[in-house]
C-alpha positions in Angstrom: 13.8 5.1 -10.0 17.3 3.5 -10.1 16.5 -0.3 -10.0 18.5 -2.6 -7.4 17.7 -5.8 -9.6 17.6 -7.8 -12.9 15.8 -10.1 -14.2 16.9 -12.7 -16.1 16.9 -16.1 -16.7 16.8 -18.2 -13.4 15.2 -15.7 -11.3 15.9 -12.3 -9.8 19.7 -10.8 -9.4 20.8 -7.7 -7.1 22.2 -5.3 -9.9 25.7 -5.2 -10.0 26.1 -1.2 -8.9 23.8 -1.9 -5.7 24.7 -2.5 -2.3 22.8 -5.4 -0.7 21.9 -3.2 2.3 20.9 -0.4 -0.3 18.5 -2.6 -1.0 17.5 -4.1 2.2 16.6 -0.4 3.1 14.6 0.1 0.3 12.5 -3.2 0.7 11.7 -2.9 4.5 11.1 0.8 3.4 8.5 -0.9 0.9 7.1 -2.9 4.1 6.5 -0.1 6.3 4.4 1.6 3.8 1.9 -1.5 2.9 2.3 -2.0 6.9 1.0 1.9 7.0 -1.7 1.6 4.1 -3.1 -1.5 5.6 -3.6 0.3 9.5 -5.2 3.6 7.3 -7.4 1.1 5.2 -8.6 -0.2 9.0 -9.3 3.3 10.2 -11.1 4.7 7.3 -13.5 1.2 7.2 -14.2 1.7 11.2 -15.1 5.2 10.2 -17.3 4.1 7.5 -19.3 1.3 9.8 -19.6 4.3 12.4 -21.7 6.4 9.9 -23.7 3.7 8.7 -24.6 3.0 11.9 -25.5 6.6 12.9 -27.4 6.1 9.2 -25.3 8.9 7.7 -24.4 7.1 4.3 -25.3 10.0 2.4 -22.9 12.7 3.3 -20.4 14.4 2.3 -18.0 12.7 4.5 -19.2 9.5 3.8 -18.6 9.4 0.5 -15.2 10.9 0.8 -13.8 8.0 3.1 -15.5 5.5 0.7 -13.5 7.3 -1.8 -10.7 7.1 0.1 -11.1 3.8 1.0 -11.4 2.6 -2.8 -8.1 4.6 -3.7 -6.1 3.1 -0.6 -7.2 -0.4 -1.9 -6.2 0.0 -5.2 -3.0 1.1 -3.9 -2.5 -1.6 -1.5 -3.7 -4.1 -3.9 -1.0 -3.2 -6.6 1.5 -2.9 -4.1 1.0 -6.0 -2.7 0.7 -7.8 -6.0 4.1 -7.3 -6.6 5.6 -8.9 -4.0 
């Protein structure tokens, strides 16, 4: 990945060979995809409360989702950590 910014003392600096819009793009591009984790994340815990109400905690599918549910988290969570 080409980096857009620098670092350095006093704060945060657009590099010097990037656009500003380049990386306006790339930060709302950022924001649409924690915007798209967060609405899976939603779906995949409804999912999970239907089958623990239908008492089916102990299939197959169940424990997919809740896998799928930790690695969307973990996803979410580092992505959001860095903003």
């Amino acid at each position: 990945m080409q980096r857009m910014t620098v670092r350095r003392a006093g704060g945060v600096f657009l590099a010097e060979t990037a656009a500003p819009s380049a990386a306006m793009d790339r930060l709302a591009n950022l924001e649409d995809t924690i915007e798209s984790l967060e609405q899976e994340l939603q779906i995949i815990l409804d999912q999970l409360e239907a089958l623990r109400q239908s008492e089916k905690t102990r299939t197959v599918t169940y424990r997919q989702l809740l896998a799928n549910k930790l690695s969307t988290q973990d996803l979410l969570d580092r992505l959001t950590r860095s903003l």
